[in-house]
C-alpha positions as a Markdown table, in Angstrom:
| # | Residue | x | y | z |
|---|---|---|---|---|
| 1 | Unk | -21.3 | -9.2 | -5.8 |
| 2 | Unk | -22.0 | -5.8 | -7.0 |
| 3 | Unk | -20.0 | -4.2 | -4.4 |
| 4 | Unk | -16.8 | -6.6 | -4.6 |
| 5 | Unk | -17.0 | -5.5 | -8.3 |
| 6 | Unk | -17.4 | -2.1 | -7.3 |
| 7 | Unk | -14.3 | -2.4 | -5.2 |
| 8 | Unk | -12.2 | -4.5 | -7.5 |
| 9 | Unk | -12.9 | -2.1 | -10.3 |
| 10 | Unk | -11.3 | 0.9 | -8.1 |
| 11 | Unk | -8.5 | -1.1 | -6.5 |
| 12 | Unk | -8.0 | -2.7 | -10.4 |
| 13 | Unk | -5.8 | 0.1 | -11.8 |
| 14 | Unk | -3.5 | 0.3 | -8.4 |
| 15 | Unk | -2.9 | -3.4 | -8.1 |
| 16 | Unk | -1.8 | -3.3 | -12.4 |
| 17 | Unk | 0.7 | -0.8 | -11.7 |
| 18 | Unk | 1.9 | -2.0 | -8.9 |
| 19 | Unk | 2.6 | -4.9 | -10.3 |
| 20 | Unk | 3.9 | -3.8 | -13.5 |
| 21 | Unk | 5.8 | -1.0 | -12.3 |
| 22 | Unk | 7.2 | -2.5 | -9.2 |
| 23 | Unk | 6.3 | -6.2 | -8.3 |
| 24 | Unk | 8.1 | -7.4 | -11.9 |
| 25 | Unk | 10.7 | -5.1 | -12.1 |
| 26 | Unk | 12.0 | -6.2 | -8.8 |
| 27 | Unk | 11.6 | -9.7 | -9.5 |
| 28 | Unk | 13.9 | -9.2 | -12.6 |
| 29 | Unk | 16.6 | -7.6 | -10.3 |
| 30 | Unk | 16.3 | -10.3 | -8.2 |
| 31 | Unk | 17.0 | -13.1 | -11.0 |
| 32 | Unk | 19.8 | -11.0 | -12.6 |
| 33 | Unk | 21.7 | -11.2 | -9.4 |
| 34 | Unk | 21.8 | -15.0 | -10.6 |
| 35 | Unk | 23.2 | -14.3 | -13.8 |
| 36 | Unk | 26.7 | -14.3 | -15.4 |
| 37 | Unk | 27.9 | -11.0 | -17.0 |
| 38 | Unk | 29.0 | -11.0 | -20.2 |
| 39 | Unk | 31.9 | -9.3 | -21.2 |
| 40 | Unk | 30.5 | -6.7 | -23.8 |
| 41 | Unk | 27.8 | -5.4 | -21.2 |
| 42 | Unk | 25.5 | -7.7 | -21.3 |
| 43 | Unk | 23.8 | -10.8 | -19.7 |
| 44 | Unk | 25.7 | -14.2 | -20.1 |
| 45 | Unk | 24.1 | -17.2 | -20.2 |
| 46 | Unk | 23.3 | -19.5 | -17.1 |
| 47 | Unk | 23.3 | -19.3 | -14.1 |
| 48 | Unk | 25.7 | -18.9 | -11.4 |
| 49 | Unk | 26.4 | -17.5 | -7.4 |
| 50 | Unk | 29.4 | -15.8 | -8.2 |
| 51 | Unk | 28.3 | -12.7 | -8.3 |
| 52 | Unk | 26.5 | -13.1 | -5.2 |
| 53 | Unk | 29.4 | -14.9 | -3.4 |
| 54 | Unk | 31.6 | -11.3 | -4.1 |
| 55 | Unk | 29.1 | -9.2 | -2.2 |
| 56 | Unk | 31.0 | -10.7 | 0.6 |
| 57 | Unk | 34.5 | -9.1 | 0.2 |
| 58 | Unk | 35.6 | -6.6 | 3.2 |
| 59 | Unk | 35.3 | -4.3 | 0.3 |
| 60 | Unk | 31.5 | -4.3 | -0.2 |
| 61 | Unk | 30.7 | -4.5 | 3.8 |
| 62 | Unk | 32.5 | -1.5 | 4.3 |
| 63 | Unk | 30.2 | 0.1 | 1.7 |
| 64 | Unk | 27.2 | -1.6 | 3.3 |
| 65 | Unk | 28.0 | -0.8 | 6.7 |
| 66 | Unk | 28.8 | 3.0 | 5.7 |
| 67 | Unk | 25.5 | 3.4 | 3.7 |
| 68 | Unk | 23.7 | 1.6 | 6.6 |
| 69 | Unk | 25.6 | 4.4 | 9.4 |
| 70 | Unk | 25.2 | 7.1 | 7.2 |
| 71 | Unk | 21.2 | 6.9 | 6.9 |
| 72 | Unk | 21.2 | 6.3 | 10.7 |
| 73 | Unk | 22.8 | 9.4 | 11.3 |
| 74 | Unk | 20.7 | 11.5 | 8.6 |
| 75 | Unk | 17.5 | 9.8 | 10.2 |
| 76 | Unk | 18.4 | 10.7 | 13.4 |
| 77 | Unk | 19.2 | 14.5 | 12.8 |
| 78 | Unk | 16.4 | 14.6 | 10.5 |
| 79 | Unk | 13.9 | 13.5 | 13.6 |
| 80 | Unk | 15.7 | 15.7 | 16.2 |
| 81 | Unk | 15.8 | 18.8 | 14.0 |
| 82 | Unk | 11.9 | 18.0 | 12.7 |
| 83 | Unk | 10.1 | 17.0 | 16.3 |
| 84 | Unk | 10.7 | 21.0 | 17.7 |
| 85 | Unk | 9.9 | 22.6 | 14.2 |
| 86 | Unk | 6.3 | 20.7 | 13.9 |
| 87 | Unk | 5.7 | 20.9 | 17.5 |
| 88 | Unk | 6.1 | 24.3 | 17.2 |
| 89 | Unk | 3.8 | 25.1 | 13.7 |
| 90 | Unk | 1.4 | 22.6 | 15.5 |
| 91 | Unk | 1.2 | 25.1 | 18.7 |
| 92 | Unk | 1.6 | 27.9 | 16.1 |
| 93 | Unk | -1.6 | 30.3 | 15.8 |
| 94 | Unk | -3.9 | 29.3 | 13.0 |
| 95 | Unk | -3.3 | 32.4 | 11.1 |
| 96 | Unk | 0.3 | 31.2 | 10.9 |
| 97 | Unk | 0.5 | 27.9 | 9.7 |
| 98 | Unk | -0.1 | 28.1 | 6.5 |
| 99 | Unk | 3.1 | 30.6 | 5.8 |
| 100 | Unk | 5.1 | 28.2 | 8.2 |
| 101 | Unk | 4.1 | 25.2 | 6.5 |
| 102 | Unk | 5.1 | 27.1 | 2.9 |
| 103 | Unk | 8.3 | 28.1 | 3.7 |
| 104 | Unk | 9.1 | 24.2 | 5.0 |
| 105 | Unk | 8.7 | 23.2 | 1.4 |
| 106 | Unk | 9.8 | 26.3 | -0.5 |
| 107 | Unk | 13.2 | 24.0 | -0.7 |
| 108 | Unk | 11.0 | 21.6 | -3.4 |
| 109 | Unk | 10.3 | 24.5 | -5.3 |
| 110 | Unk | 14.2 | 25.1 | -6.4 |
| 111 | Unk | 15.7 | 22.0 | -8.4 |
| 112 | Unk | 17.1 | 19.1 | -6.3 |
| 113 | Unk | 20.7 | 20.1 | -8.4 |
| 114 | Unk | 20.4 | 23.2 | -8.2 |
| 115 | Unk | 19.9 | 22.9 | -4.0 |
| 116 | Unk | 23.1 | 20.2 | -3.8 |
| 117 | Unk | 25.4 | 22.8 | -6.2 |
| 118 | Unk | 24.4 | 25.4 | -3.8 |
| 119 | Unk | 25.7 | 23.4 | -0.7 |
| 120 | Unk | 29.0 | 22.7 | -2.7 |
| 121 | Unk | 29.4 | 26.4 | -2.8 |
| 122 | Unk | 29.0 | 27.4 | 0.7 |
| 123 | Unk | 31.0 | 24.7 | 1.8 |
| 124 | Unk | 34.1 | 25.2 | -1.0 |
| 125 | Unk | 37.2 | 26.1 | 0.5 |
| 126 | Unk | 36.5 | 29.8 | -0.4 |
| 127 | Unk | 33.1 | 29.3 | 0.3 |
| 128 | Unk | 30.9 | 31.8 | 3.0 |
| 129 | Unk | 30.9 | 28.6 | 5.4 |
| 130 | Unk | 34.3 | 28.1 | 5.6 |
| 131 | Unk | 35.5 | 32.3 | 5.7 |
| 132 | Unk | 33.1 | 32.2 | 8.5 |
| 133 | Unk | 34.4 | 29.6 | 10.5 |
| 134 | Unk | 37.8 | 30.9 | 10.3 |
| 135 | Unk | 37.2 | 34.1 | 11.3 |
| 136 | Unk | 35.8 | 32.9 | 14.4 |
| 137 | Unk | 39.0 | 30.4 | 14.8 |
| 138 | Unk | 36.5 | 26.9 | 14.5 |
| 139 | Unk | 39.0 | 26.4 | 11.1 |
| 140 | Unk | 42.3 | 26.5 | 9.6 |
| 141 | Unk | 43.3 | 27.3 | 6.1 |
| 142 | Unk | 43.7 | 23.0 | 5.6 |
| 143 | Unk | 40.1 | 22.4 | 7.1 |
| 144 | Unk | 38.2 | 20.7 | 4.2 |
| 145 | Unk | 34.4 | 21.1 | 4.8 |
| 146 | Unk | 34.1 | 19.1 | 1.5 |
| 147 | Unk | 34.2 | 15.7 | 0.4 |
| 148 | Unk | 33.9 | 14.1 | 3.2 |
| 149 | Unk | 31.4 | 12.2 | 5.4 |
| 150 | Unk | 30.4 | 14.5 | 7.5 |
| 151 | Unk | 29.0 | 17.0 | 4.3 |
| 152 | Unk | 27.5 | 14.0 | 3.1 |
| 153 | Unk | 25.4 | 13.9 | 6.2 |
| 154 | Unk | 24.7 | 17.4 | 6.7 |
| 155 | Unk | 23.2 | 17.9 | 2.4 |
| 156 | Unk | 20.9 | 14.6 | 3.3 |
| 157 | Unk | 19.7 | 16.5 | 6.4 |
| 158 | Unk | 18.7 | 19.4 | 4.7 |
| 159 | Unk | 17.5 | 17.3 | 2.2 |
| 160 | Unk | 15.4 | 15.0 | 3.7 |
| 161 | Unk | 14.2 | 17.4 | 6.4 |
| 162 | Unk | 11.2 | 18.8 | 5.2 |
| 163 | Unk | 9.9 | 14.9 | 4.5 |
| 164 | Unk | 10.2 | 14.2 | 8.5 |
| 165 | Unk | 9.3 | 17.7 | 9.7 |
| 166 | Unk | 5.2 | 17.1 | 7.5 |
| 167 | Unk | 4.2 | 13.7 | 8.8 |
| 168 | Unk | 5.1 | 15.0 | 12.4 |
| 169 | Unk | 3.2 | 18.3 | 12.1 |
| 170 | Unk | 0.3 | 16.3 | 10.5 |
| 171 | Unk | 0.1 | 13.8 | 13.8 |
| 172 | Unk | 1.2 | 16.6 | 16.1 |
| 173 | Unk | -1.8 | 18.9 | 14.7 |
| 174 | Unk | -4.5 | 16.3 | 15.8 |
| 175 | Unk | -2.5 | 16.0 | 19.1 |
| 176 | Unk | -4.6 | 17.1 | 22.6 |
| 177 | Unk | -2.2 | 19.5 | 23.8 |
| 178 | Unk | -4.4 | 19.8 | 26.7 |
| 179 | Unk | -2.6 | 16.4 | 28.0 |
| 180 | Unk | 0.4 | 17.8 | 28.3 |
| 181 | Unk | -0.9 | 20.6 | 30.8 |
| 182 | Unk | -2.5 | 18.0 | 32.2 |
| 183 | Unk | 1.1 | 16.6 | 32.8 |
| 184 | Unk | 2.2 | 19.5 | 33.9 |
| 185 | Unk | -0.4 | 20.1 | 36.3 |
| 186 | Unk | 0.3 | 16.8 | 38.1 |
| 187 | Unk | 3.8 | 17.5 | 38.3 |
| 188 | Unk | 5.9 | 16.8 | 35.4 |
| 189 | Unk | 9.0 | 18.3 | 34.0 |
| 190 | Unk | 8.6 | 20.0 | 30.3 |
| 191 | Unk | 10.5 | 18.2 | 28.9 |
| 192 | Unk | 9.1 | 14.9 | 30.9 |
| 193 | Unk | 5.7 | 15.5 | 29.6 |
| 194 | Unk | 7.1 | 16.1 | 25.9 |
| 195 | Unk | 9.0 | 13.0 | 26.1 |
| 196 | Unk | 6.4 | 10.7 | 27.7 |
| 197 | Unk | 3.1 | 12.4 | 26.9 |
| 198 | Unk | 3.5 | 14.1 | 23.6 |
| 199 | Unk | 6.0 | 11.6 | 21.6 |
| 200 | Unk | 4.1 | 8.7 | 22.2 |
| 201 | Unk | 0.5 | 10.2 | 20.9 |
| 202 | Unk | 2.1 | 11.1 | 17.9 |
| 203 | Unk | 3.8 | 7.4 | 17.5 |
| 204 | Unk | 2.7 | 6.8 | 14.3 |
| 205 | Unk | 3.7 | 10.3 | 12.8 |
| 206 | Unk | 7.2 | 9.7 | 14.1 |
| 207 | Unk | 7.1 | 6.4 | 12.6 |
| 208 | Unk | 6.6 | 7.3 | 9.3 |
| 209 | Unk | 8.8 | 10.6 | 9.6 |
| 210 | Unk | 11.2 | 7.7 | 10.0 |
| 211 | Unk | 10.8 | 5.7 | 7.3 |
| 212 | Unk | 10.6 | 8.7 | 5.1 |
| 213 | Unk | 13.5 | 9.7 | 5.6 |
| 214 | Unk | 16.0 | 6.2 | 6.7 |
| 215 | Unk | 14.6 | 4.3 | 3.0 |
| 216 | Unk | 15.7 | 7.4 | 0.5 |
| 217 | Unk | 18.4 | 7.8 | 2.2 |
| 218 | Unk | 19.7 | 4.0 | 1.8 |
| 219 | Unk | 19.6 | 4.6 | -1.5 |
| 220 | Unk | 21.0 | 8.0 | -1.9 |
| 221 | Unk | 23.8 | 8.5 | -5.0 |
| 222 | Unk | 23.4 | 12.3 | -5.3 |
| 223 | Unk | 24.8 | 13.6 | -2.6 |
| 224 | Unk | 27.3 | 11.1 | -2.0 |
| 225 | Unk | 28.9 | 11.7 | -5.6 |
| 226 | Unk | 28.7 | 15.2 | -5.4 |
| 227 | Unk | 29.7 | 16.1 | -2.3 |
| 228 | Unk | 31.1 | 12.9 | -0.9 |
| 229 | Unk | 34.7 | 12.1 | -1.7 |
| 230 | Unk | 35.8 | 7.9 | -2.6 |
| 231 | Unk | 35.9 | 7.3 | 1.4 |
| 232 | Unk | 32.0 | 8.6 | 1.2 |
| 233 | Unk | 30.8 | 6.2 | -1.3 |
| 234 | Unk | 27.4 | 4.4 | -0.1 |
| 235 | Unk | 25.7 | 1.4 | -2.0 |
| 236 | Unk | 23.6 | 3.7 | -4.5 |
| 237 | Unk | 26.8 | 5.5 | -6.0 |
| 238 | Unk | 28.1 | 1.6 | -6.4 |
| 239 | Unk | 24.8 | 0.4 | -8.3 |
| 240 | Unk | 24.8 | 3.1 | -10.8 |
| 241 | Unk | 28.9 | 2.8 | -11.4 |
| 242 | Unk | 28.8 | -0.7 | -11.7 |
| 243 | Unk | 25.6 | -0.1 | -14.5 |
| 244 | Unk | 26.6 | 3.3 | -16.5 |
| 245 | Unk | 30.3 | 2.4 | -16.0 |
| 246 | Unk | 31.2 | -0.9 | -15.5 |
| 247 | Unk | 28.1 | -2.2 | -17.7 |
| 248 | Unk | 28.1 | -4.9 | -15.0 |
| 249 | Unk | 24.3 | -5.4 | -14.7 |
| 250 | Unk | 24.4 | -8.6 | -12.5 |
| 251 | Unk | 26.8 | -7.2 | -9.8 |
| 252 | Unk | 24.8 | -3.9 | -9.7 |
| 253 | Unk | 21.5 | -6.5 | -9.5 |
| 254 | Unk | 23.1 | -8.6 | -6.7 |
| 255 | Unk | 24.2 | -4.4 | -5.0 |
| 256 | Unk | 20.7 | -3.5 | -5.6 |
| 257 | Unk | 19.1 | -6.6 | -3.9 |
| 258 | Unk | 21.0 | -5.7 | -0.9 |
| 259 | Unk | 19.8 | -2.5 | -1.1 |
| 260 | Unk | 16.2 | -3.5 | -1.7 |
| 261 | Unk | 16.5 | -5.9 | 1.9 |
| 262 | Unk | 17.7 | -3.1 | 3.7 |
| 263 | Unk | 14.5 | -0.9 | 2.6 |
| 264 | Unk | 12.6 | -3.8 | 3.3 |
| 265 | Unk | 13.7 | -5.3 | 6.7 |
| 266 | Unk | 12.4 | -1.7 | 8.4 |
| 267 | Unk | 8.9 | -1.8 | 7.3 |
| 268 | Unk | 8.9 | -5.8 | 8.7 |
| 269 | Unk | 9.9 | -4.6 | 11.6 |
| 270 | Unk | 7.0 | -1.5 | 12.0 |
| 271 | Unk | 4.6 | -4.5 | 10.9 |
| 272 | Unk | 5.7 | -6.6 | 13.5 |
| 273 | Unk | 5.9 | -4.1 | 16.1 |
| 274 | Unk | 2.2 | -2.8 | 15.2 |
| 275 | Unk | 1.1 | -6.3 | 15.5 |
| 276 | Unk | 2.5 | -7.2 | 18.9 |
| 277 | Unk | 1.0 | -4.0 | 20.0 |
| 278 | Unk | -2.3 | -5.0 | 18.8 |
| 279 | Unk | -2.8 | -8.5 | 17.6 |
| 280 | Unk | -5.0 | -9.2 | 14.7 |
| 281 | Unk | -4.1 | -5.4 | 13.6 |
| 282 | Unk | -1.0 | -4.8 | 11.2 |
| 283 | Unk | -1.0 | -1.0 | 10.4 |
| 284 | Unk | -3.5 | 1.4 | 12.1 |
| 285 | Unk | -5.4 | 3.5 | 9.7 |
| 286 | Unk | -3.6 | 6.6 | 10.8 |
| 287 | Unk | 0.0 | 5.0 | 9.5 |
């Protein structure tokens, strides 16, 4: 008994805020998807599936489906770009990881504003990016590096690349690199023994480099409004015009609900996968 108290006493204060700060906010998203919206801003009374019902214009699955590609793409560049780079501070001498691992978050020193007006600069039609580009005939004077999809992609990747580049360094550290000379030794490729020695001990790194970076950026409004232009809007920049412009509150519910299954339905899927991997396990310690 003393223990269970023990342990409810230090798992007490979690469990409250979770379920203050998380659990009941979400559940009130979830029943204001059901409610009317009342014409001065607010709530309306009853209840109804209206709103609901309109998530299903071509309109809003083109939004959906753009938010869903967009985080695909940063997700993927994010884990191509961050395997090599904590590989490499992983094999790096001990002497030098420290000041590799520093200047990998350096970024978080400098605001989050300040690092997204930046990008708009290089990339302004009289920006460094662009003068460079031309001179080396990759761009005309019409090119436009802003505003579009593709800039949208490549802010999120610089963004959200230091947050896939850590958990991978912190599996790959604890990695036997001895396994993949052992690969080599009995004949295997480099590039064989990285893809099918060294990416599969650090599963559960990758994994979570993953979900790091797909989940923010599903709900990523930032970069989109800032250096995204209207054919660039994803599901977040909907949500907060339909609350600080349209005063819609149950339409930007019934957006965020979508939103909040689609950060959902990938951490079923780890569970699941985890489990048919080992049953009666659902996340190793190490996730």
């Amino acid at each position: 008994m003393k223990r269970r108290l023990q342990e409810a006493l230090l798992t007490g204060p979690s469990f409250f805020w979770l379920l203050t700060f998380f659990l009941v906010p979400t559940l009130l998203v979830f029943f204001l998807a059901f409610r009317p919206a009342d014409p001065y801003g607010g709530i309306g009374a009853g209840w109804t599936l209206e709103t609901i019902k309109a998530l299903g214009r071509s309109y809003y699955l083109a939004v959906g489906l753009r938010t869903l590609w967009v985080s695909l793409l940063t997700t993927a560049f994010s884990i191509l770009l961050a395997l090599p780079a904590g590989y490499a501070v992983a094999r790096a001498p001990e002497r030098h990881r420290k000041t590799l691992l520093m200047l990998i978050i350096v970024p978080f020193w400098t605001s989050f504003l300040i690092r997204i007006f930046a990008w708009r600069s290089l990339l302004h039609p009289e920006g460094l990016v662009k003068k460079f580009l031309m001179a080396v005939g990759l761009a005309g004077p019409q090119t436009s590096l802003l505003y579009n999809t593709g800039a949208v992609v490549l802010v999120m990747v610089y963004t959200f690349l230091p947050f896939a580049i850590l958990p991978i360094y912190a599996a790959a550290e604890k990695f036997d690199f001895r396994l993949i000379e052992a690969a080599r030794d009995l004949g295997a490729r480099p590039l064989q023994s990285f893809l099918r020695v060294f990416l599969p001990g650090i599963r559960s790194g990758l994994l979570s480099a993953i979900l790091v970076v797909f989940i923010p950026a599903l709900g990523s409004y930032v970069v989109p409004d800032l250096v995204g232009g209207p054919g660039s809007e994803m599901l977040g920049n909907k949500i907060a015009q339909r609350v600080f412009v349209d005063r819609n509150l149950p339409h930007a519910s019934a957006l965020a609900v979508v939103l909040i299954l689609a950060v959902v339905a990938p951490l079923i899927a780890i569970v699941l996968l985890r489990r048919k991997e080992k049953p009666g396990v659902i996340l190793s310690e190490d996730a």
